[in-house]
C-alpha positions in Angstrom: -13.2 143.8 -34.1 -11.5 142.8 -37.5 -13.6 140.2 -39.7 -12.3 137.1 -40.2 -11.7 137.7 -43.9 -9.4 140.7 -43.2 -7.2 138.6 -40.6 -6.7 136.2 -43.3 -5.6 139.2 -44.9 -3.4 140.8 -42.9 -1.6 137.4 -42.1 0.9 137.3 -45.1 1.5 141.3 -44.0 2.4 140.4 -40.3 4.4 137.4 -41.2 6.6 139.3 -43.6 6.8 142.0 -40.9 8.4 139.4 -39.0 10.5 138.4 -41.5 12.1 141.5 -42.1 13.4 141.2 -38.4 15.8 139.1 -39.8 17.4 141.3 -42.5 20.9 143.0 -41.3 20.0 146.8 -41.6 23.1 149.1 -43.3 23.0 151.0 -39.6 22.6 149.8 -36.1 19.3 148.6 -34.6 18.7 150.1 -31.2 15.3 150.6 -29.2 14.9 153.9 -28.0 12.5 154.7 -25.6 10.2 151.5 -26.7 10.7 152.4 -30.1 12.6 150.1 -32.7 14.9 152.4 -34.7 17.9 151.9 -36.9 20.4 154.5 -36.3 22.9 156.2 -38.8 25.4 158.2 -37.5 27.4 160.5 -40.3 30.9 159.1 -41.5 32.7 162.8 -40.5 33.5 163.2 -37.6 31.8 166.9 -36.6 29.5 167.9 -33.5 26.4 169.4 -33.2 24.8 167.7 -36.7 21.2 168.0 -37.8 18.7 164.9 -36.7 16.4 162.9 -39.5 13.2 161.3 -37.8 12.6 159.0 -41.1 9.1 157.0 -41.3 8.6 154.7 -44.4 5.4 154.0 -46.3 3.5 150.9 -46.3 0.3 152.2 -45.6 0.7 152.2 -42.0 0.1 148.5 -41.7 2.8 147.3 -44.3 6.2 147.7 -45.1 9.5 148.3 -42.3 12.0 150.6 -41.4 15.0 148.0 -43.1 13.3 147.9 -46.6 14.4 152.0 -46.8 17.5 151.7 -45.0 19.9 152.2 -47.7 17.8 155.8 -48.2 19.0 156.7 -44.3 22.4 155.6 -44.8 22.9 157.7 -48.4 21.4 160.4 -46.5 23.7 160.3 -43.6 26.7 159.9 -46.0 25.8 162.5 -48.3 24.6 165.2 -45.9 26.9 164.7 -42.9 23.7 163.9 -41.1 22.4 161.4 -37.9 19.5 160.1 -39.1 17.0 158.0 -37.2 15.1 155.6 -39.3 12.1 154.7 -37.4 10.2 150.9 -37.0 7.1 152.8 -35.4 4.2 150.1 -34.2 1.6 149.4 -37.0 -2.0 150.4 -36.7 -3.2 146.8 -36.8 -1.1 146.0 -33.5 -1.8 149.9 -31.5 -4.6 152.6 -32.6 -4.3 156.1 -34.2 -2.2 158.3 -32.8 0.0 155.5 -31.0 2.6 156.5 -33.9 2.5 160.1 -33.3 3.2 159.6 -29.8 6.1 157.1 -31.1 7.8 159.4 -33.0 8.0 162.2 -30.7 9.0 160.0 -27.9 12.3 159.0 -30.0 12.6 163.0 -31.3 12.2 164.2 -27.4 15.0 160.9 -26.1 17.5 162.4 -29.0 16.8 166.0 -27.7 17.3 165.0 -23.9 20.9 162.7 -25.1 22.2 165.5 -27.8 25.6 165.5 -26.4 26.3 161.9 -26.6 24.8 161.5 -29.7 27.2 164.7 -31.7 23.4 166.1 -32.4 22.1 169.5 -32.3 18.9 169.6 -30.4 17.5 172.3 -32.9 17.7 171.0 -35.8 15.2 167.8 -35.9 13.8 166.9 -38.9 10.5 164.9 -40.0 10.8 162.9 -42.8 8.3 160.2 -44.6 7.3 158.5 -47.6 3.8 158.0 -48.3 2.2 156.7 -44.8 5.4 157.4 -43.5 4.6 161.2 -44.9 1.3 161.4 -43.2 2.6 160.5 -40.1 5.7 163.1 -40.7 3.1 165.8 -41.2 0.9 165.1 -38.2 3.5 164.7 -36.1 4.8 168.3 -36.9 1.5 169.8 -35.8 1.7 167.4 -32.7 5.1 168.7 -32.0 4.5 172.5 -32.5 0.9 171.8 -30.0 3.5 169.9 -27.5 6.2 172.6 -27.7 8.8 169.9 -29.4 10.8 172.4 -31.5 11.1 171.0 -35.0 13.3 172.6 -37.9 12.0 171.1 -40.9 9.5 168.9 -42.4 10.1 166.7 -45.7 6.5 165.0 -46.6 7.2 163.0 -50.0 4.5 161.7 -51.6 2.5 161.8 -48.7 -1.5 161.3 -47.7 -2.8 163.6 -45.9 -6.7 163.9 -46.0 -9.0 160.8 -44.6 -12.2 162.6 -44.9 -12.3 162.3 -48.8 -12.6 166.3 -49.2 -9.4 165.6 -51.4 -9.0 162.5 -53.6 -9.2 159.6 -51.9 -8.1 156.3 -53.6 -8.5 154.2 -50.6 -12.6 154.9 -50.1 -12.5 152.6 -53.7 -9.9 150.6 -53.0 -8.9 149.7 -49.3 -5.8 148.4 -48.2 -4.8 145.1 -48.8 -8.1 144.2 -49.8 -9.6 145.4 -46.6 -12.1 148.1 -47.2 -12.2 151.0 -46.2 -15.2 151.2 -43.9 -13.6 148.7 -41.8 -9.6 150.3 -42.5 -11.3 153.3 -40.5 -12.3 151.5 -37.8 -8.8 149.4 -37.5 -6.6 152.3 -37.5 -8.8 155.1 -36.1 -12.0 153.6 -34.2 -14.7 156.4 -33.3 -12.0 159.4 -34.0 -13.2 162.4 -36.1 -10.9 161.8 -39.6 -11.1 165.3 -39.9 -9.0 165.6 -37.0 -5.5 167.7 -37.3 -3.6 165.4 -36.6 -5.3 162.5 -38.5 -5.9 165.0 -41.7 -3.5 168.1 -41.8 -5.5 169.5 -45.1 -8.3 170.0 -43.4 -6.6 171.8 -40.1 -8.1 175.0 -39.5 -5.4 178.0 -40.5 -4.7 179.0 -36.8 -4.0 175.3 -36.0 -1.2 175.1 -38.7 0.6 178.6 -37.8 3.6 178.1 -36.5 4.5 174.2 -37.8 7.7 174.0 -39.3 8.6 174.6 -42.9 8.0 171.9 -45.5 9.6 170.7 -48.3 6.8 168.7 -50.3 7.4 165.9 -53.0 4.7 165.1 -55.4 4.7 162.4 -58.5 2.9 163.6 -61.7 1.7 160.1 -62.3 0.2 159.6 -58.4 -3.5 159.8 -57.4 -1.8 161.3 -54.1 -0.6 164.3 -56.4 -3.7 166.6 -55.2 -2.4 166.1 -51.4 0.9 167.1 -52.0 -0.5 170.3 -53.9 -3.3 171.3 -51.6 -1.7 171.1 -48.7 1.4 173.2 -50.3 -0.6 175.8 -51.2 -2.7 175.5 -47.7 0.5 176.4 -45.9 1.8 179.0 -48.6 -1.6 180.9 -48.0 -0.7 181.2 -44.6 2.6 182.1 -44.4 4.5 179.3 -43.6 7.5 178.9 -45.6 7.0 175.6 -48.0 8.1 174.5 -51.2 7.3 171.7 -53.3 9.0 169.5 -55.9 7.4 167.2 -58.6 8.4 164.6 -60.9 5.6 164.9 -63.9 6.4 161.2 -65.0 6.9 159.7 -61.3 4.9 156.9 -59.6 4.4 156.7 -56.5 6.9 155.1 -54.0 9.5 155.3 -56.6 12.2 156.8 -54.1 11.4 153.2 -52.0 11.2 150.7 -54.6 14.1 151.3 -56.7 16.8 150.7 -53.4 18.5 147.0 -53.0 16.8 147.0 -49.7 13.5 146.9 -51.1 12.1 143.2 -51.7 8.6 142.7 -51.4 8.5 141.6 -55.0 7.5 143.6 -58.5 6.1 147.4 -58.6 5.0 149.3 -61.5 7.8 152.0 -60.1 10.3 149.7 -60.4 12.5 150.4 -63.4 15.2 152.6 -64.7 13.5 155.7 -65.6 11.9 155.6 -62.1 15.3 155.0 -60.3 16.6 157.8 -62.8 14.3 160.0 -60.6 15.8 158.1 -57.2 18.6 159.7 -57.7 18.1 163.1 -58.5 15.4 163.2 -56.0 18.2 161.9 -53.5 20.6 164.5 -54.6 17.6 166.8 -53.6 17.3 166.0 -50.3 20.8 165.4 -49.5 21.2 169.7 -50.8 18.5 170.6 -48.7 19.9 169.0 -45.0 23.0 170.2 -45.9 21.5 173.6 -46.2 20.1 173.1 -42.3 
């Protein structure tokens, strides 16, 4: 049961959440299976196309699918790509791993419905920012444990380790002023943190064997940066085939904050050197689905 203090917090989150109902995506809101999504399809016309599951940040309570819509469409546009941008259900409204289960209900209805969407069935893709990363990630292991086949895995930024093994800004900080005794017991309840598919860094070797290959983005200036590494080099030391990209003078959720869509107010990533790096990490992305 939430305090009353961190109801009174999470009341201006849910009633912007509710706001951002209203804005007019750049693609077309549809629900698939119980999900809200915003789909993109790619402006050439061309069959069997590659699939983007994309999950934004927000810290899993915050934040929607419409504030990084303009990344799905330059994706779709500049990859020749469907991409699904996904509105999963926040932890404060459904328990850990409700958006797990979320995500691979959408990837399993686009599977199922390739044909009519122009899609090829084996080439899904997990992408996130941030929270949207750790849920990207998880749900890769998920997938691979469920027999979903999934081609690729694009974490930027992400967080991936709730047991504090690696750095953990939110033990000192919370979320939204909630701490983070009480942030575990929102999202997670009694659930071991150091769970696979609640911390990936802290998977057991055989557990990861066999996910699909990641492309990793990590921000120089980001107390995040030490996922992003460790968990590269986790899955190098393995075998699985992983690389990893960072921008030295970055901060995190510059590839979100620097979009028109994006209008929850100021961010210290907001500016021209950080959209500098929105762009070329864009062009990034765009060069690696087009190489799937």
């Amino acid at each position: 049961m939430l305090s009353e203090k961190s109801l009174r917090l999470l009341e201006p989150i849910r009633a912007y959440r509710k706001e951002c109902e209203k804005i007019v995506p750049y693609g077309t809101r549809k629900t698939i299976s119980g999900v809200e999504c915003i789909l993109h399809a790619p402006k050439k016309t061309r069959n069997n196309v590659p699939v983007v599951f994309l999950m934004h940040g927000g810290a899993w309570i915050g934040g929607d699918a419409v504030l990084v819509d303009s990344l799905a469409k330059t994706l779709s546009d500049g990859a020749d790509v469907f991409v699904v941008n996904v509105n999963y259900t926040k932890l404060d409204q459904k328990l850990y791993p409700n958006p797990l289960n979320e995500i691979l209900s959408v990837v399993s209805h686009f599977k199922e419905n390739h044909t009519i969407y122009g899609i090829d069935p084996e080439k899904c893709i997990l992408m996130g920012m941030s929270a949207g990363g750790h849920l990207a990630g998880c749900a890769s292991i998920l997938a691979k444990d469920k027999g979903i086949s999934i081609v690729r895995q694009i974490l930027v930024y992400p967080y991936l380790d709730w047991t504090g093994k690696t750095e953990n800004f939110l033990e000192k900080y919370g979320i939204a002023g909630i701490p983070f005794e009480e942030i575990k017991k929102i999202y997670f309840e009694d659930m071991d943190l150091g769970n696979k598919y609640i911390s990936p860094i802290c998977a057991c070797d055989d557990e990861l064997v066999g996910i699909a290959p990641a492309d990793i983005i990590a921000c120089g200036k980001d107390v995040l940066r030490p996922h992003a590494v460790r968990y590269y080099e986790k899955l190098s030391a393995i075998g699985i085939l992983a690389s990893i990209k960072e921008y030295k003078c970055a901060l995190h959720g510059f590839l979100e904050v620097n979009r028109p869509d994006y209008t929850p107010g100021e961010h210290e990533a907001k500016n021209p050197e950080q959209a500098s790096y929105t762009r070329d990490l864009e062009n990034y992305l765009i060069e690696i689905l087009k190489d799937i």
